[in-house]
C-alpha positions in Angstrom: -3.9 11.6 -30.9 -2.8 14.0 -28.2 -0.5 16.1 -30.1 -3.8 16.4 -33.2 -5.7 17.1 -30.1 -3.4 19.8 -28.9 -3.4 21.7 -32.3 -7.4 21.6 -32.2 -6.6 23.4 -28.8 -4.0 25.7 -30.1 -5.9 26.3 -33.1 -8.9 27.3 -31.2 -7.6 29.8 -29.0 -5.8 31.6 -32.1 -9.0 31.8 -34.1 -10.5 33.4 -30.7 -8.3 35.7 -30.8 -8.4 36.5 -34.0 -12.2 36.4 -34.0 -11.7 40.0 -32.8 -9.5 41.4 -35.7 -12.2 42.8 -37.6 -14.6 44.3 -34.7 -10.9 46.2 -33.8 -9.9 47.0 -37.6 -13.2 48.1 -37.7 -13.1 51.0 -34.8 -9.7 52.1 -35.8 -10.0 52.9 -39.6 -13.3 55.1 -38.6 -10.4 57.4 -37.5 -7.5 56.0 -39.1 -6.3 55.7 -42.6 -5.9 51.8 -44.1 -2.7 52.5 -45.0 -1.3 54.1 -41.6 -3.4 51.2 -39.8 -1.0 48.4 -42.3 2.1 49.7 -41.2 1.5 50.3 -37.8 -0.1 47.4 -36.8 2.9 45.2 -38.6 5.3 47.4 -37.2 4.6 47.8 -33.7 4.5 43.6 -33.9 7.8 43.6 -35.6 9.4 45.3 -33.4 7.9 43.3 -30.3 9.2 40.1 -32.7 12.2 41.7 -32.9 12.5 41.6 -29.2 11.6 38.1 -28.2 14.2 37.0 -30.9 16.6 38.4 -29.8 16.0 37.6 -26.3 15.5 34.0 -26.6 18.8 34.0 -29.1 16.8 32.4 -32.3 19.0 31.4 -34.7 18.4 32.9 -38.4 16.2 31.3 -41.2 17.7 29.5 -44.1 17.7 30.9 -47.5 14.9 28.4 -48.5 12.9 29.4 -45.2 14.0 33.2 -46.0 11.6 32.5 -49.4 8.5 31.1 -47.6 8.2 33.5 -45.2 8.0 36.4 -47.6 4.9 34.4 -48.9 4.0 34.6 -45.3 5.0 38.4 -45.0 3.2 38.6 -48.2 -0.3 36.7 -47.1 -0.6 37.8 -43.3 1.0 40.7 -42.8 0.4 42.7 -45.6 -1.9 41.4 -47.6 -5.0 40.2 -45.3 -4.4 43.4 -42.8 -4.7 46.0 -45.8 -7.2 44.5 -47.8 -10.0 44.1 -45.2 -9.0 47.5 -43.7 -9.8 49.1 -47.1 -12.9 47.2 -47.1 -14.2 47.9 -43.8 -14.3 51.7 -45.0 -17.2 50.4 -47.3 -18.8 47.4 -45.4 -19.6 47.2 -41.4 -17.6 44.2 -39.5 -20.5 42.2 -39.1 -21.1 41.8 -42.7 -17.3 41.1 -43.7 -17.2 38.5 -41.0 -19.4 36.2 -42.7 -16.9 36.1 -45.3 -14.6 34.8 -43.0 -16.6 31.3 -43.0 -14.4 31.2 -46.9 -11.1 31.2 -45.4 -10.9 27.1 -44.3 -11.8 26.7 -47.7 -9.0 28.8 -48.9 -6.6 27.8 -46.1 -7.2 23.8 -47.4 -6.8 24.3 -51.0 -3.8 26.0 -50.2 -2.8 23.2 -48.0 -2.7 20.8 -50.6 -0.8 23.1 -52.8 2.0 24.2 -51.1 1.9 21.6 -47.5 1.4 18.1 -49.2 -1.8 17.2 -47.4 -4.3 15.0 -49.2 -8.0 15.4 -47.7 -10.8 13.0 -47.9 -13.6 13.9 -50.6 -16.1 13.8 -47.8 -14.2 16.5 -46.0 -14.0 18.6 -49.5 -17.9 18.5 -49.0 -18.1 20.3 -46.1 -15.7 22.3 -46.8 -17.3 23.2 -50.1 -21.0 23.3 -48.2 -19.8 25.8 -45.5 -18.7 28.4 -48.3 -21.5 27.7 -50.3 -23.6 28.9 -47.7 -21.5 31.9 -47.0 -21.9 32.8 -50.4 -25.2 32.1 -51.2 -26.1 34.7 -48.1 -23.7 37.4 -49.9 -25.7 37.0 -53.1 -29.2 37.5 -51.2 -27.3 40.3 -49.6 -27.3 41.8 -53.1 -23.2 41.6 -52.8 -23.2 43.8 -49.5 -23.6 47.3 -49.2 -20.2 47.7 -52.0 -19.6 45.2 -54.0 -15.9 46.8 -53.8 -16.3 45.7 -50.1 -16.6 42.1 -50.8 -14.4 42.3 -53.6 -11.3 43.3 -51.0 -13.1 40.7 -48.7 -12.3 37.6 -51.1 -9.1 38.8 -52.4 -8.2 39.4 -48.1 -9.2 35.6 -47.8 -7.5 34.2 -50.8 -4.4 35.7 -49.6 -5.0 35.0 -45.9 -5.2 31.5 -46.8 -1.5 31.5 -48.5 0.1 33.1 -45.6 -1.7 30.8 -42.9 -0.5 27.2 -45.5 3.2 28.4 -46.0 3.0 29.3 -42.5 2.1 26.6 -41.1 4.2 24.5 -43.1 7.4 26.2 -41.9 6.3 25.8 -38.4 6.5 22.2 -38.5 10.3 23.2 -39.0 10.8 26.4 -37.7 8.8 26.5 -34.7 4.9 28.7 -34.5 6.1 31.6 -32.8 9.5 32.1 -34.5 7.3 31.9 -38.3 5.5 34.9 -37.1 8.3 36.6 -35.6 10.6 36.1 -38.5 8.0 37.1 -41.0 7.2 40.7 -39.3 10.7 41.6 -38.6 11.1 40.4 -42.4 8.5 43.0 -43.2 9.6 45.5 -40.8 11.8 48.0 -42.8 8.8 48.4 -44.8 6.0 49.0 -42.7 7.8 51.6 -40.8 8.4 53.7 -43.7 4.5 52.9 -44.7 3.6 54.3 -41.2 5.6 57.5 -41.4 4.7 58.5 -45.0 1.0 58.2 -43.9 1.3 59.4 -40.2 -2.2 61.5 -39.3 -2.1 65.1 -40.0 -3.2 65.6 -36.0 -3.0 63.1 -33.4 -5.3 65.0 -31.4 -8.2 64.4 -33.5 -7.7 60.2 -33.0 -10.2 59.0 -30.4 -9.3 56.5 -27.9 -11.2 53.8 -29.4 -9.3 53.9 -32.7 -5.6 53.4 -30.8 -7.4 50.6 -28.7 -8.1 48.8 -32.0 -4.7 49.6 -33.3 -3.5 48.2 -29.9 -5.9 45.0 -30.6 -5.0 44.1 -34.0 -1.1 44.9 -33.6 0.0 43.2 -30.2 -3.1 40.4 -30.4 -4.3 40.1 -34.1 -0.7 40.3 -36.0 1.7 38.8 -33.2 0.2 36.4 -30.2 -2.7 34.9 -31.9 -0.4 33.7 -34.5 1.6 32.1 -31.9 -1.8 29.2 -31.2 -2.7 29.3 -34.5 0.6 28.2 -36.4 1.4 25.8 -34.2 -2.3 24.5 -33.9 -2.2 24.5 -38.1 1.2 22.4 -38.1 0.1 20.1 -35.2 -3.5 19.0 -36.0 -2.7 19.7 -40.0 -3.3 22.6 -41.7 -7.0 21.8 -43.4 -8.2 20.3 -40.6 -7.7 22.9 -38.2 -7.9 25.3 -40.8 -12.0 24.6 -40.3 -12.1 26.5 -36.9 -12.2 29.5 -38.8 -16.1 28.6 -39.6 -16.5 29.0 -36.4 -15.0 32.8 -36.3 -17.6 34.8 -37.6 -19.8 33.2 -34.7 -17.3 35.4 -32.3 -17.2 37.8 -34.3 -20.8 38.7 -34.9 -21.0 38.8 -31.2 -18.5 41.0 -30.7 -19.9 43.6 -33.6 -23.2 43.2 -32.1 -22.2 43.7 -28.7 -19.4 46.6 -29.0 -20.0 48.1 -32.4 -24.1 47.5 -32.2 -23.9 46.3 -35.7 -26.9 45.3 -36.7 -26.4 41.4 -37.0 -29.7 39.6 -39.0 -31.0 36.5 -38.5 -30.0 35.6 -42.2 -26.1 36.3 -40.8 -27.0 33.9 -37.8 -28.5 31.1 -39.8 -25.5 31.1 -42.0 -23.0 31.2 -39.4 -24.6 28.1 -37.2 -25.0 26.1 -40.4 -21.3 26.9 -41.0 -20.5 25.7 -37.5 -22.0 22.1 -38.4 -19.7 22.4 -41.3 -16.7 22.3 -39.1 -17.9 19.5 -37.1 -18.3 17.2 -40.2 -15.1 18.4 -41.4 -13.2 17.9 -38.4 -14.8 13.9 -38.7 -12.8 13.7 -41.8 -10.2 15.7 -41.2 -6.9 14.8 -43.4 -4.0 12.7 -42.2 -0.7 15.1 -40.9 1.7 14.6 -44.6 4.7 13.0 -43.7 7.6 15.1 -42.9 
């Protein structure tokens, strides 16, 4: 019981700190290309991984553990980061948060494919009813202000959800902060090259608030928050804890309301404390850790 109850604790104080991710992506692509913002981000925490691995003398993956954390490169450090910056060109935070209340859903089924875990169906219902109500407030949105928007939105979360199973998977062997780690410095070569080729024309015309979001997102959203959250995902198992994530566009519509002054309805409010009862009836039922 204590070490479920510690992932629950881990696991909340990742999805807090990633509950600012999209508020920060937000401010920095107003002034900063998507594409700059992916490989700076993912290389500024690389090289930071870099650091603490070689400082604490990690010893190298295995080849096997080499091939899951490219899915991992693939889902979270790529994937998720570019996708919802090229949709927050089109769609203000506060609206793409709400989509966030799919990524549990996403996060379990991926779960089940790739970490073993075998849910109860009465979990799968709340699950299923938390996204349905996400949704269902999408389609009375009439699909957002872009429908291209949301599109990037669901094809962030699908991905998102890949990266956080196979991540949390390996963590059960490799350790939370070493996945992470591992997977930027994987990704590193890359992203550097991706940040120079799309370096802006004139630093000078980049407000501050644009570097403080590419300071948020890089050191916070891609590096520590992972460090909770993977460990929380491979203590407490990765559905169960996965279901904190309803609870991020709560945070997250506070923080667009409150730094952005995003408009945030009360359609976006209803959904999101209906989705936090979701969690609490999933977390009831939440699936047994697979056996290692």
């Amino acid at each position: 019981m204590g070490k479920t109850s510690s992932g629950w604790s881990n696991g909340f104080i990742g999805m807090l700190i990633f509950s600012g991710s999209l508020p920060a992506t937000r401010v920095a692509v107003m002034e900063l290309e998507p594409l700059f913002l992916t490989g700076a981000r993912a290389a500024i925490a690389g090289l930071l991984a870099l650091c603490a691995l070689a400082l604490f003398r990690q010893q190298r993956p295995t080849p096997g553990q080499w091939r899951s954390l490219v899915l991992v490169a693939l889902g979270v450090v790529l994937g998720f980061p570019l996708l919802t910056a090229l949709a927050l060109q089109q769609v203000t935070s506060a609206h793409s948060m709400v989509f966030m209340g799919m990524l549990p859903l996403s996060t379990a089924i991926f779960g089940v494919l790739r970490g073993g875990e075998r849910p109860q169906a009465s979990f799968w219902f709340f699950s299923l009813l938390g996204s349905a109500l996400v949704m269902a407030f999408a389609v009375s949105q009439g699909l957002g202000a872009s429908w291209r928007g949301d599109l990037l939105m669901l094809l962030a979360i699908a991905i998102c959800g890949l990266g956080y199973a196979e991540g949390a998977k390996l963590s059960r062997d490799l350790g939370g902060w070493q996945v992470i780690s591992w997977a930027l410095v994987l990704s590193l070569p890359a992203m550097l090259v991706l940040a120079g080729l799309r370096w802006p024309a004139n630093l000078a015309d980049v407000g501050a608030g644009a570097w403080l979001g590419l300071a948020y997102v890089s050191v916070f959203s891609m590096l520590i928050g992972f460090f909770f959250w993977y460990r929380g995902l491979a203590q407490g198992g990765i559905a169960a804890v996965g279901q904190l994530q309803l609870l991020q566009p709560f945070f997250g519509l506070a923080l667009a309301a409150s730094l952005l002054h995003e408009a945030v309805s009360l359609g976006m409010v209803g959904v999101t404390l209906a989705v936090i009862l979701c969690v609490v009836g999933a977390k009831h039922f939440a699936p047994v850790m697979p056996a290692r």
